[in-house]
PDB file of N, CA, C and O in Angstrom:
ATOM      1  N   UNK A   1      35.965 -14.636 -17.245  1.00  0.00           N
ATOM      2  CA  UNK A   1      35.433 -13.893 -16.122  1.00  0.00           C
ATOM      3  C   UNK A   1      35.572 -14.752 -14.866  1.00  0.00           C
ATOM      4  O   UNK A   1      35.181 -15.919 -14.912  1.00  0.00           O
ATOM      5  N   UNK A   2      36.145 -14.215 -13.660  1.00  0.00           N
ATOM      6  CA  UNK A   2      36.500 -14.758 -12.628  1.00  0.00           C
ATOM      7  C   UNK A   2      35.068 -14.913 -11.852  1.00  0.00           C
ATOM      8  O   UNK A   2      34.208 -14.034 -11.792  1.00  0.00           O
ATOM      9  N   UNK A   3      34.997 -16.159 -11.298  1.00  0.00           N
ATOM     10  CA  UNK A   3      33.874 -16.272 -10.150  1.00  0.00           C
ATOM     11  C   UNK A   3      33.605 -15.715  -8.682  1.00  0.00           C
ATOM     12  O   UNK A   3      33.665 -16.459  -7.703  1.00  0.00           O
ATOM     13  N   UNK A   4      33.368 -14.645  -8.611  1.00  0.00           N
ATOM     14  CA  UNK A   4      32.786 -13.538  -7.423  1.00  0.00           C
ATOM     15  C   UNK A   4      32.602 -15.061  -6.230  1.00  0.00           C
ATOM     16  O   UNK A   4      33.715 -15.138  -5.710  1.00  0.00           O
ATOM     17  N   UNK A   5      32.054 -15.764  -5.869  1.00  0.00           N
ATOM     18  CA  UNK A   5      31.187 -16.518  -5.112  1.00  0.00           C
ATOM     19  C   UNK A   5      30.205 -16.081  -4.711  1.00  0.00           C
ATOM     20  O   UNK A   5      29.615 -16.678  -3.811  1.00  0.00           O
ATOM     21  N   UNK A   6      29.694 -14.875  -5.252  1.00  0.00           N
ATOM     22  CA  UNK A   6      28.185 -14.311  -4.775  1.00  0.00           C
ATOM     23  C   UNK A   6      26.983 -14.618  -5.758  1.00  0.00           C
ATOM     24  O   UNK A   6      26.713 -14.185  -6.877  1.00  0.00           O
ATOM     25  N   UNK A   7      26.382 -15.502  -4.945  1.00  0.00           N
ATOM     26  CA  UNK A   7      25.167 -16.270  -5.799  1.00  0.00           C
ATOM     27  C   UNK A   7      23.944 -15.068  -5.467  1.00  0.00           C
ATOM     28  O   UNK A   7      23.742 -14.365  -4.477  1.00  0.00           O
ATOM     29  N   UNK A   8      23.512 -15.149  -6.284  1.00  0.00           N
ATOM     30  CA  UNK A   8      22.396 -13.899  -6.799  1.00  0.00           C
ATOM     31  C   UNK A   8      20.880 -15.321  -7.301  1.00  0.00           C
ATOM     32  O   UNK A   8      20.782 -16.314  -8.021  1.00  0.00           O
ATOM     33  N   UNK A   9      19.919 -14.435  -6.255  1.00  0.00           N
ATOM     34  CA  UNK A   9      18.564 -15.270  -5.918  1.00  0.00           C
ATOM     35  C   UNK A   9      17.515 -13.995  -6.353  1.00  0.00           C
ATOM     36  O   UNK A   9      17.886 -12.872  -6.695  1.00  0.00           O
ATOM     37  N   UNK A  10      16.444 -14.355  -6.274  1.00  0.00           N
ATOM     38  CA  UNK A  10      15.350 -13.758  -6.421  1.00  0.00           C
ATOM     39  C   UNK A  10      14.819 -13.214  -4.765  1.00  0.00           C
ATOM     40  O   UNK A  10      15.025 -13.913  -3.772  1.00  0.00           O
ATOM     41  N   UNK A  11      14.189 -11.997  -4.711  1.00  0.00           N
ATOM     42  CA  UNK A  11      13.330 -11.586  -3.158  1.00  0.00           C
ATOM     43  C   UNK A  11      11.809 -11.542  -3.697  1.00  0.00           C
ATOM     44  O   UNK A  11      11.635 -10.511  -4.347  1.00  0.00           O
ATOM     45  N   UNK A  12      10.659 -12.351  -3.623  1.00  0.00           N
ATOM     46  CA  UNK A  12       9.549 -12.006  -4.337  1.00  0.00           C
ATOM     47  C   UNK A  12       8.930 -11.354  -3.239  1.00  0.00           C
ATOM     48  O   UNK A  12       9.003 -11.868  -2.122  1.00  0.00           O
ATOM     49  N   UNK A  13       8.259 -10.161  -3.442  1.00  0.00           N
ATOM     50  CA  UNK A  13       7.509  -9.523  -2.821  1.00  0.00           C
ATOM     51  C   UNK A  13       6.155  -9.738  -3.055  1.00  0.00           C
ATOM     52  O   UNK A  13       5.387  -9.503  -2.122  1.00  0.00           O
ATOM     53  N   UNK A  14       5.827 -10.030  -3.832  1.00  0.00           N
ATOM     54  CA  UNK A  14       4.066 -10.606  -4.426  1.00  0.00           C
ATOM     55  C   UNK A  14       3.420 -11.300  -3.211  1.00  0.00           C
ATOM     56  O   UNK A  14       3.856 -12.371  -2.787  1.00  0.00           O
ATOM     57  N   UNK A  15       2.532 -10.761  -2.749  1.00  0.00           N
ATOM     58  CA  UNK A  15       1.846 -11.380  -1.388  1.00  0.00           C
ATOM     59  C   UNK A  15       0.510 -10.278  -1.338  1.00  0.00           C
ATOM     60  O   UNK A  15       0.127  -9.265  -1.924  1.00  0.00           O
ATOM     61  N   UNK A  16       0.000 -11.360  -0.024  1.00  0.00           N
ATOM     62  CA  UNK A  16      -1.195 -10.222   0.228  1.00  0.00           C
ATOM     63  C   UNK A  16      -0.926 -10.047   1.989  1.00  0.00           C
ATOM     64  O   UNK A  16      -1.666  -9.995   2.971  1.00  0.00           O
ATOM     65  N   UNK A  17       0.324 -10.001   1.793  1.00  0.00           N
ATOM     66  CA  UNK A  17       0.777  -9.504   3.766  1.00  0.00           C
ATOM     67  C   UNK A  17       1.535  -8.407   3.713  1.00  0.00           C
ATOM     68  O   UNK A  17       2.504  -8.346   4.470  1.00  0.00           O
ATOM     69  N   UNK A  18       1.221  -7.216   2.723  1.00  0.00           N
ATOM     70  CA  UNK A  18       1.325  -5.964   2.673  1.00  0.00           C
ATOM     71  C   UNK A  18       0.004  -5.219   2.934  1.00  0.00           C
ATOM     72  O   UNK A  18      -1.088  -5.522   2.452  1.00  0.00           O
ATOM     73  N   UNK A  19       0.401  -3.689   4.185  1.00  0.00           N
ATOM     74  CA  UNK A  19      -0.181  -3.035   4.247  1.00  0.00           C
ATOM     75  C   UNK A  19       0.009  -1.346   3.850  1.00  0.00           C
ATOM     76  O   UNK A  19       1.114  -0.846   3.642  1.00  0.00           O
ATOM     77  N   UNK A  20      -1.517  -0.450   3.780  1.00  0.00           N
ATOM     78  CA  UNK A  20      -0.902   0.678   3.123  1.00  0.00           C
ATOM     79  C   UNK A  20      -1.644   1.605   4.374  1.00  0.00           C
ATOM     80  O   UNK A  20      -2.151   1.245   5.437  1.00  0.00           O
ATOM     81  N   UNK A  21      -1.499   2.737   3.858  1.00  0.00           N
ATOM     82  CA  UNK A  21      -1.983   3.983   4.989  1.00  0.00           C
ATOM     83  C   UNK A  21      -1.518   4.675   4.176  1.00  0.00           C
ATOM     84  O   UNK A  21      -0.589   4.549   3.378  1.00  0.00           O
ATOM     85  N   UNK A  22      -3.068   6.377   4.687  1.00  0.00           N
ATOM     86  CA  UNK A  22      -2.709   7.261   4.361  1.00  0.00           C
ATOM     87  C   UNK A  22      -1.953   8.052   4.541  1.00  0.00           C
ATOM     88  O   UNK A  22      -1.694   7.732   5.702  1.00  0.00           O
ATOM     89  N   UNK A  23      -1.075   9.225   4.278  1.00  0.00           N
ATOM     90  CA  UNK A  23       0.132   9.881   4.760  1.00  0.00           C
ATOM     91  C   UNK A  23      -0.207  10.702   5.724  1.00  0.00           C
ATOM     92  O   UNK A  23       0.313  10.806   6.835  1.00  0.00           O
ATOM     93  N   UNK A  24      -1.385  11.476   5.130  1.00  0.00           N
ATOM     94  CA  UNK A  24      -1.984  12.533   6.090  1.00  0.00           C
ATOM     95  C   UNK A  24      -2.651  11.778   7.335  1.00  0.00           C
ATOM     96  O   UNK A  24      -2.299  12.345   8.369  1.00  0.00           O
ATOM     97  N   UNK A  25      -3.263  10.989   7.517  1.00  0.00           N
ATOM     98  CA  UNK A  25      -3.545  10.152   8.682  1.00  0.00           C
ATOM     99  C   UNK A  25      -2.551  10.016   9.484  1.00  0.00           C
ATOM    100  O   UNK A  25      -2.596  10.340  10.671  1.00  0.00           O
ATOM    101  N   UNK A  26      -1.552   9.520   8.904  1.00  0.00           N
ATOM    102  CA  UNK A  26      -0.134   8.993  10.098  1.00  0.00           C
ATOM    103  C   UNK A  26       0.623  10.242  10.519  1.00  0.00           C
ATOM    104  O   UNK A  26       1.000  10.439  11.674  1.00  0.00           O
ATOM    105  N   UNK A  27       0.897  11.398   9.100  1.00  0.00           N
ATOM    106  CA  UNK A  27       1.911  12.498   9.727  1.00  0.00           C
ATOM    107  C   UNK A  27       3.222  11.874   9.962  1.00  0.00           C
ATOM    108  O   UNK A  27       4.027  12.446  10.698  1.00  0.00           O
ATOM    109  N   UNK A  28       3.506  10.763   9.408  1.00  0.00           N
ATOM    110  CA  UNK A  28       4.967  10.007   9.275  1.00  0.00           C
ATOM    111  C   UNK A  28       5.704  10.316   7.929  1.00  0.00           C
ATOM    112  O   UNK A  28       5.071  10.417   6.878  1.00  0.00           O
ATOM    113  N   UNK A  29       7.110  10.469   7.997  1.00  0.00           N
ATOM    114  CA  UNK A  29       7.610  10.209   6.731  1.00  0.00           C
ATOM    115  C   UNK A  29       7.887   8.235   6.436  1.00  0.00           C
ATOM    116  O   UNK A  29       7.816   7.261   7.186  1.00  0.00           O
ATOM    117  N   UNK A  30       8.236   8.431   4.840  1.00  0.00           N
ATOM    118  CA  UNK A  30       8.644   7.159   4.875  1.00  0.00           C
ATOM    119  C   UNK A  30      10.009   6.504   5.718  1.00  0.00           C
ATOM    120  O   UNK A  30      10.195   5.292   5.826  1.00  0.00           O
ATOM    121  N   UNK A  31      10.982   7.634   6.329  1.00  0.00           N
ATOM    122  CA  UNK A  31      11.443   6.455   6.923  1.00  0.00           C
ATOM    123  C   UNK A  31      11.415   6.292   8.203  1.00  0.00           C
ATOM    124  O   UNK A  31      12.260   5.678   8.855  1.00  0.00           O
ATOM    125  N   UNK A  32      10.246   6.942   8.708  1.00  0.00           N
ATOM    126  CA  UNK A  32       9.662   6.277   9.760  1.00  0.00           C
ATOM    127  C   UNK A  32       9.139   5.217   9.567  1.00  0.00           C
ATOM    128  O   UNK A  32       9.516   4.380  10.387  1.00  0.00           O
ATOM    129  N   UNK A  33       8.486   4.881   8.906  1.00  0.00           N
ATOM    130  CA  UNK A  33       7.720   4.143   8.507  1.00  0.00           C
ATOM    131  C   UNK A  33       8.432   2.799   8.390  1.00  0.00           C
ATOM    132  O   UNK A  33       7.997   1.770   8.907  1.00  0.00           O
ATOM    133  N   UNK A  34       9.678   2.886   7.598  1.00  0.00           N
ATOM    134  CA  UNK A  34      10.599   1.849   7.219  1.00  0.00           C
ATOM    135  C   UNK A  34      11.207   1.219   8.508  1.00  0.00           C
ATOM    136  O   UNK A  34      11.469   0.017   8.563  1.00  0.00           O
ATOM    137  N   UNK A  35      11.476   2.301   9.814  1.00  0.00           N
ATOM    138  CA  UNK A  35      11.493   1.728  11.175  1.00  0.00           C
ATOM    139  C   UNK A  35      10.661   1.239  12.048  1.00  0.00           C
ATOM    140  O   UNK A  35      10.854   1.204  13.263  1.00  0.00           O
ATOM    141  N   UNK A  36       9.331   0.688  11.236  1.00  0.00           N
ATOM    142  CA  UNK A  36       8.572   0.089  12.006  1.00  0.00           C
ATOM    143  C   UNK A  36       7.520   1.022  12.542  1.00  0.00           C
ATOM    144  O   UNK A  36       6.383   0.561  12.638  1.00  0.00           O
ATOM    145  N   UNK A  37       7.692   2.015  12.831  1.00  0.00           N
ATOM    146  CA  UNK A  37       6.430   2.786  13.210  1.00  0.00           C
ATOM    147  C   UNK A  37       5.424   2.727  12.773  1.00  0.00           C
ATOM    148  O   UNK A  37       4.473   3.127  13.443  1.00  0.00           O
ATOM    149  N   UNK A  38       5.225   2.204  11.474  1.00  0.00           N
ATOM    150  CA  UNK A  38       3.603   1.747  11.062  1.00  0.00           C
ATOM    151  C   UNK A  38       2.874   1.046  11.904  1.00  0.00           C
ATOM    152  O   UNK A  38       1.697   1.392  12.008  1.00  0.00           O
ATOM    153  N   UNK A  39       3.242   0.160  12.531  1.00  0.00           N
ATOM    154  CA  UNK A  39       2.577  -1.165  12.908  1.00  0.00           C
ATOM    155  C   UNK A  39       1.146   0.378  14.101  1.00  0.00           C
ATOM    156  O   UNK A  39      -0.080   0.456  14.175  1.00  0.00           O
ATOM    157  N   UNK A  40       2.101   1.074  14.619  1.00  0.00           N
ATOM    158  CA  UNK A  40       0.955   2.304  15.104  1.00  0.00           C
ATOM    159  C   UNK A  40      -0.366   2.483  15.345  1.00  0.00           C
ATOM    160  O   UNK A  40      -1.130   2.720  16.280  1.00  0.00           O
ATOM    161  N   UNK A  41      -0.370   2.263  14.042  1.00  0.00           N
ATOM    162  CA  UNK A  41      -1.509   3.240  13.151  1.00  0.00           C
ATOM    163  C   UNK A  41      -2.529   1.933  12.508  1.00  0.00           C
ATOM    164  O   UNK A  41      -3.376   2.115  11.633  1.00  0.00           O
ATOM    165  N   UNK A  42      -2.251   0.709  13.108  1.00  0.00           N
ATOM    166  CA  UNK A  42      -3.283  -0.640  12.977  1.00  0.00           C
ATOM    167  C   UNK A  42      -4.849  -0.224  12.728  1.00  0.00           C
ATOM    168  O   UNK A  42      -5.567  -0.855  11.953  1.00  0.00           O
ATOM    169  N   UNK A  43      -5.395   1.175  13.651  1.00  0.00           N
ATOM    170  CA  UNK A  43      -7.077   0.788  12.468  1.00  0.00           C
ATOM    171  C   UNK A  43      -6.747   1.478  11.627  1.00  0.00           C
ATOM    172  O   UNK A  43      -7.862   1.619  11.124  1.00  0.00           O
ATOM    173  N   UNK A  44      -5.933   2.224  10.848  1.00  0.00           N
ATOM    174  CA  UNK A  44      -5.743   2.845   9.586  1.00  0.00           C
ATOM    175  C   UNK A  44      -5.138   1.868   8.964  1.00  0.00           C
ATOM    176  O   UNK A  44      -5.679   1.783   7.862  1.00  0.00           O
ATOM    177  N   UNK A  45      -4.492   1.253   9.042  1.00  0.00           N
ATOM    178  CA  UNK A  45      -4.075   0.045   8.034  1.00  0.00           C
ATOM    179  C   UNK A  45      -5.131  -0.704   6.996  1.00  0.00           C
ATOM    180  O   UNK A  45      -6.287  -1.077   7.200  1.00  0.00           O
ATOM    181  N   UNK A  46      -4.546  -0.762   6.153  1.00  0.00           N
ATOM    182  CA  UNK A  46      -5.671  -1.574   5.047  1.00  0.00           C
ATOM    183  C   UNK A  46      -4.773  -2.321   3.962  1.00  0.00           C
ATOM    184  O   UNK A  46      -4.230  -2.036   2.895  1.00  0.00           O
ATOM    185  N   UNK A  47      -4.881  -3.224   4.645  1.00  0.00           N
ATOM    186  CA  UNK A  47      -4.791  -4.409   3.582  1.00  0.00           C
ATOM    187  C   UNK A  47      -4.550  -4.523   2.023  1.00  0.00           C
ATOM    188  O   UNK A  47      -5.438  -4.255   1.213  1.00  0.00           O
ATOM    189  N   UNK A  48      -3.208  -4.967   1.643  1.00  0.00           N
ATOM    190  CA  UNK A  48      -2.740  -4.169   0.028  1.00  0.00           C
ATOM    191  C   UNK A  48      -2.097  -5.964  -0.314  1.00  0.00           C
ATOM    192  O   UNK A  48      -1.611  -6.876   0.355  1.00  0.00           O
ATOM    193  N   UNK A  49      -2.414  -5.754  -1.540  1.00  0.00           N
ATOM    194  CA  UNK A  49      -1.721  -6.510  -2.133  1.00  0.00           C
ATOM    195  C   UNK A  49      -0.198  -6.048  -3.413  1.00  0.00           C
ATOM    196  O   UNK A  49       0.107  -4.979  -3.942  1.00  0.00           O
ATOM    197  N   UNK A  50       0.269  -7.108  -3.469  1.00  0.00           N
ATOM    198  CA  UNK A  50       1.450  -7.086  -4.327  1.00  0.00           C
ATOM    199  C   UNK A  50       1.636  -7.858  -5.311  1.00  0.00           C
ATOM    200  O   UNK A  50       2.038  -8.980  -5.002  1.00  0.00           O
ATOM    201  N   UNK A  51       1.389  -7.522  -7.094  1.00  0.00           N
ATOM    202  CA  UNK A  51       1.643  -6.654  -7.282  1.00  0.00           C
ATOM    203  C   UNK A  51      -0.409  -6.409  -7.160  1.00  0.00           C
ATOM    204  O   UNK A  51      -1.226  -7.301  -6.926  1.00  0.00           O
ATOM    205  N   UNK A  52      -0.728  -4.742  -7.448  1.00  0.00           N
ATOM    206  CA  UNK A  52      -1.862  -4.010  -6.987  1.00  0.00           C
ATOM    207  C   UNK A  52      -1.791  -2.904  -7.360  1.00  0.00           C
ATOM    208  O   UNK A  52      -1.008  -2.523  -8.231  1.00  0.00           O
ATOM    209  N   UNK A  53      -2.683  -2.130  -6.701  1.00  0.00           N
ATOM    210  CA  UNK A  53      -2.986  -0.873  -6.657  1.00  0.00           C
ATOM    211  C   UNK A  53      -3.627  -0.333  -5.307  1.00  0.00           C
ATOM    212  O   UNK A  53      -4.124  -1.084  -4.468  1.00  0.00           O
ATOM    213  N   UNK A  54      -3.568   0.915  -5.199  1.00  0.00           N
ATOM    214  CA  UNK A  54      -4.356   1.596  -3.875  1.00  0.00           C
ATOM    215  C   UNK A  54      -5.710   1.733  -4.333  1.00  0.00           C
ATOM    216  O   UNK A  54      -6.022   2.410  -3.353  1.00  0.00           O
ATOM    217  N   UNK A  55      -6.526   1.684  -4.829  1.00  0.00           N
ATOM    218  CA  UNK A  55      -7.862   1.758  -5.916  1.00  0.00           C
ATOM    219  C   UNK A  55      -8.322   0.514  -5.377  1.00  0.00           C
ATOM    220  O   UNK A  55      -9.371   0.600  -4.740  1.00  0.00           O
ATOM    221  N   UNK A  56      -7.875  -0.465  -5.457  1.00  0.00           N
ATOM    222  CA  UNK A  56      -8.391  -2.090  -5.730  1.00  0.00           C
ATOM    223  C   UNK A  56      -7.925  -2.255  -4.265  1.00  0.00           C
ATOM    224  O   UNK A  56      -8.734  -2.871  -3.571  1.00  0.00           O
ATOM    225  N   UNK A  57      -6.990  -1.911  -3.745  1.00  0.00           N
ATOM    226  CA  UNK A  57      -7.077  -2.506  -2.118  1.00  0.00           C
ATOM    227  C   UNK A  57      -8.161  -1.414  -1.491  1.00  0.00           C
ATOM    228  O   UNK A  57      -8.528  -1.973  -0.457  1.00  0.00           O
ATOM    229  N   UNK A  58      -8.719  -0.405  -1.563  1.00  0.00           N
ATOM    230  CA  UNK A  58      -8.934   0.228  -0.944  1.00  0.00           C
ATOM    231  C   UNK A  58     -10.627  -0.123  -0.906  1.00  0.00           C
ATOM    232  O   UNK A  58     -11.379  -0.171   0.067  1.00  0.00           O
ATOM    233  N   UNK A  59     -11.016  -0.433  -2.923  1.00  0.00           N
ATOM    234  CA  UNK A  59     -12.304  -1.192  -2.475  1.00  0.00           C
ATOM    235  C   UNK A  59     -12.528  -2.522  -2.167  1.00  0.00           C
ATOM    236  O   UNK A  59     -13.624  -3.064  -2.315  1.00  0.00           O
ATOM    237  N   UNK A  60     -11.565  -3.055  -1.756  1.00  0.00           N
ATOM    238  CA  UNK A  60     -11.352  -4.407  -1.285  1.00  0.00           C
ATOM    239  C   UNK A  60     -10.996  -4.560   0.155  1.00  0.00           C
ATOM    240  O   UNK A  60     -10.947  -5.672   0.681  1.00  0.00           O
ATOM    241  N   UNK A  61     -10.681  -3.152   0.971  1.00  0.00           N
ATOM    242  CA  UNK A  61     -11.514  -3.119   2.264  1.00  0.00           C
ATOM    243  C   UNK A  61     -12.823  -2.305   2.708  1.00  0.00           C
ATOM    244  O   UNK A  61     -13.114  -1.766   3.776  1.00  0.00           O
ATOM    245  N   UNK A  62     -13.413  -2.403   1.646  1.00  0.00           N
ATOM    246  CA  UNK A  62     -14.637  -1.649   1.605  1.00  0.00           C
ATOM    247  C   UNK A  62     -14.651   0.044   2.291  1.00  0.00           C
ATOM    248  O   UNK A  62     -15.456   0.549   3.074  1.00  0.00           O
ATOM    249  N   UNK A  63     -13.511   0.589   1.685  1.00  0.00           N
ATOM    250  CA  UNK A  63     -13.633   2.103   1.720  1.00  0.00           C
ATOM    251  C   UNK A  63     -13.675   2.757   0.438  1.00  0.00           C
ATOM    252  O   UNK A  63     -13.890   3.948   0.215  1.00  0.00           O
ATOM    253  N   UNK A  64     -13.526   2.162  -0.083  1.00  0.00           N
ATOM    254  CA  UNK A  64     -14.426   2.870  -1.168  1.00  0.00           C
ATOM    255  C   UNK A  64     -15.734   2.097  -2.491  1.00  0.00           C
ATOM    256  O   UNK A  64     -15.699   0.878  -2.320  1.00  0.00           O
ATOM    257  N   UNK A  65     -16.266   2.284  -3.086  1.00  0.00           N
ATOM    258  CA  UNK A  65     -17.261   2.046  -3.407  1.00  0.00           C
ATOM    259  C   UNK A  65     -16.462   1.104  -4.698  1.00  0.00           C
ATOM    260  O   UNK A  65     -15.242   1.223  -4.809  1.00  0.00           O
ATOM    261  N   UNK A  66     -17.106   0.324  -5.496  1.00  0.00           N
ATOM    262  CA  UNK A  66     -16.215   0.000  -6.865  1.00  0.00           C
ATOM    263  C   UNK A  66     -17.182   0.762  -7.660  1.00  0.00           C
ATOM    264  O   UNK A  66     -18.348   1.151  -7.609  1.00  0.00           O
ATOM    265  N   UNK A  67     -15.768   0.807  -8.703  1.00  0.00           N
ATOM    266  CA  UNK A  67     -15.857   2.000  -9.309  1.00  0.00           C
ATOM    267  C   UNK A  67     -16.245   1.689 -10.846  1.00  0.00           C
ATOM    268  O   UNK A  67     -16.341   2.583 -11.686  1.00  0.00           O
ATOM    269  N   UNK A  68     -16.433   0.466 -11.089  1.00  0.00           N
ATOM    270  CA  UNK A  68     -17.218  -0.177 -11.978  1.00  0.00           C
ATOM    271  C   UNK A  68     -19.043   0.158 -11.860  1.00  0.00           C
ATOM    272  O   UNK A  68     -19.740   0.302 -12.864  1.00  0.00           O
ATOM    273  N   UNK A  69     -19.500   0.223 -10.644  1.00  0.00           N
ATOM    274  CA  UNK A  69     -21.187   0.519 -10.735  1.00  0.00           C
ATOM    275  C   UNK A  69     -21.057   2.055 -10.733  1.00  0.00           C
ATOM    276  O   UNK A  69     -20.315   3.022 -10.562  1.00  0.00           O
ATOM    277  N   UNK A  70     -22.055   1.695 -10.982  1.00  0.00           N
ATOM    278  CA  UNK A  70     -22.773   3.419 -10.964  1.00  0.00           C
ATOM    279  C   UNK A  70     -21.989   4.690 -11.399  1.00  0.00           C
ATOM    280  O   UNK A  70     -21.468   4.782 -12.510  1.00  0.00           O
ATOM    281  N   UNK A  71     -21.940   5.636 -10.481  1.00  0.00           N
ATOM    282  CA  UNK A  71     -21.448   6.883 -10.875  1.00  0.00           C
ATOM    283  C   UNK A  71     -19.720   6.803 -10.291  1.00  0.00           C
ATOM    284  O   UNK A  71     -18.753   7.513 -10.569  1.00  0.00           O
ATOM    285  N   UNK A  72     -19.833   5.884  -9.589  1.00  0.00           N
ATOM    286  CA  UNK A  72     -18.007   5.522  -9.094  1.00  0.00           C
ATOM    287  C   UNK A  72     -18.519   6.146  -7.528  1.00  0.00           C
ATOM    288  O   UNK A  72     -19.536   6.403  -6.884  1.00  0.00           O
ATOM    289  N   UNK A  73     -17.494   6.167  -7.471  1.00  0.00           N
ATOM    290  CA  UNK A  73     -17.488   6.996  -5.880  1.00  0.00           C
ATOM    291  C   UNK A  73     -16.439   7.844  -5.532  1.00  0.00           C
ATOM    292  O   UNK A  73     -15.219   7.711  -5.630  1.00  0.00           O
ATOM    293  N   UNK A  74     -17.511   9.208  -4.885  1.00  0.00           N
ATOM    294  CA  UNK A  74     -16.911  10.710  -5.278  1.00  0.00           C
ATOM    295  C   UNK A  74     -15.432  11.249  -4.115  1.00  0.00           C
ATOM    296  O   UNK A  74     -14.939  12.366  -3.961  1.00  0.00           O
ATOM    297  N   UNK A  75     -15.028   9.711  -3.374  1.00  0.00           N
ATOM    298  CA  UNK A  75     -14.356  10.341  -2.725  1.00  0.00           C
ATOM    299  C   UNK A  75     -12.721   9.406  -3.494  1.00  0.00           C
ATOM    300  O   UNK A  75     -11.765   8.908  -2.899  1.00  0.00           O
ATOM    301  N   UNK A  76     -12.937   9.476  -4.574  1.00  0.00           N
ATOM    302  CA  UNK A  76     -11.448   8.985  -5.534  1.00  0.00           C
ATOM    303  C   UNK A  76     -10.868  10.030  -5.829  1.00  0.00           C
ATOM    304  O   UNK A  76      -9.651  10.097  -6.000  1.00  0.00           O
ATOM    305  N   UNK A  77     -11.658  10.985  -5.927  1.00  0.00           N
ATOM    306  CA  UNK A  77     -10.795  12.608  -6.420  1.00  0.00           C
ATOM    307  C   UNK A  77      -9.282  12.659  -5.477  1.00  0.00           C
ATOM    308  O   UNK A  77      -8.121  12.735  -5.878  1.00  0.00           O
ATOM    309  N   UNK A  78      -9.942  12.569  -3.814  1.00  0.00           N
ATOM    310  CA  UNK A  78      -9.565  12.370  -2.553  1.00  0.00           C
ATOM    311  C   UNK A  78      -8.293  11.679  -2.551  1.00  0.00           C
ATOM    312  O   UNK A  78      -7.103  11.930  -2.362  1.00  0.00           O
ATOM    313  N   UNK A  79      -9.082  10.653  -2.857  1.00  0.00           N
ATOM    314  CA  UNK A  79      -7.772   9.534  -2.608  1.00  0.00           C
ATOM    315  C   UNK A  79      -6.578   9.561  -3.806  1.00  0.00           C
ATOM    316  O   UNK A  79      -5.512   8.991  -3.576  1.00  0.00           O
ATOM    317  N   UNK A  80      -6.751  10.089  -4.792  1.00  0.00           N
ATOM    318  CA  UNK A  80      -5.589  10.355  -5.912  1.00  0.00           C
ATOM    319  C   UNK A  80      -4.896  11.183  -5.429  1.00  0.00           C
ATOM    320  O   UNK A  80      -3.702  11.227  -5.722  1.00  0.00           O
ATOM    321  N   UNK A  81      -5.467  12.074  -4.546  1.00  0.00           N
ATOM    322  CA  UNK A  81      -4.721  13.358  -4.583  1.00  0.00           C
ATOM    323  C   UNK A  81      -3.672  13.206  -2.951  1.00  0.00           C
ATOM    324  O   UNK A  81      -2.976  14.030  -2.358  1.00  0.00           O
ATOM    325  N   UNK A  82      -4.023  11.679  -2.660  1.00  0.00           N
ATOM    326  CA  UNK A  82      -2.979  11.505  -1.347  1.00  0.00           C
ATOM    327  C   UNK A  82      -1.895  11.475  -1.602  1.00  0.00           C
ATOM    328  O   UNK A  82      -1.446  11.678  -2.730  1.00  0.00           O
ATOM    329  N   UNK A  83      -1.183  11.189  -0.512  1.00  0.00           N
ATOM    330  CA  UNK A  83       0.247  10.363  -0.934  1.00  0.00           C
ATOM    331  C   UNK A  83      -0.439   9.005   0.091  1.00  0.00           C
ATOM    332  O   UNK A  83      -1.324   9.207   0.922  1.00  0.00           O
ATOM    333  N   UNK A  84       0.189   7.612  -0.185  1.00  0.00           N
ATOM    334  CA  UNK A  84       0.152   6.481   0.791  1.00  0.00           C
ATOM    335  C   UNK A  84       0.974   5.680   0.867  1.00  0.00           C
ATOM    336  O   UNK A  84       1.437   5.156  -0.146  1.00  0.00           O
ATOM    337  N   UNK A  85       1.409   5.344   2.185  1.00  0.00           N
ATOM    338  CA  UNK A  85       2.514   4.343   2.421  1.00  0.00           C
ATOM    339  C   UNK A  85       2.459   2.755   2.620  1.00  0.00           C
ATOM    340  O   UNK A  85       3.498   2.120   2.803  1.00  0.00           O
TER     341      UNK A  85
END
């Protein structure tokens, strides 16, 4: 097999300098979004990690309740039923 010269690396995305938003909040598609137009919509932004979930970032900017006490919190129905970017 002949040598290409194209060296092949890793891109790690794993960080906590990802952010998410709701869809219906912004009214953006994703590739708006991909052009930068997020940065926008800064108090809707919330803080996501990689790898994660929208569940665990979301009670980890204290919008939603954790869902470990009590009865959970009734606005997860809500938030499943988004889309988020």
């Amino acid at each position: 097999m002949e040598d290409s010269g194209i060296q092949y690396g890793s891109l790690l995305l794993s960080s906590r300098d990802w952010t998410l938003v709701r869809e219906d909040i912004t009214g953006i598609s994703g590739q708006a979004i991909s052009s930068g137009k997020l940065a926008d919509y800064g108090p809707d932004l919330i803080a996501a990690s990689v790898p994660g979930n929208v569940q665990s970032d979301l009670e980890a900017a204290h919008r939603l309740s954790p869902l470990w006490y009590g009865a959970g919190d009734p606005r997860l129905f809500d938030v499943a039923l988004s889309n988020w970017w």
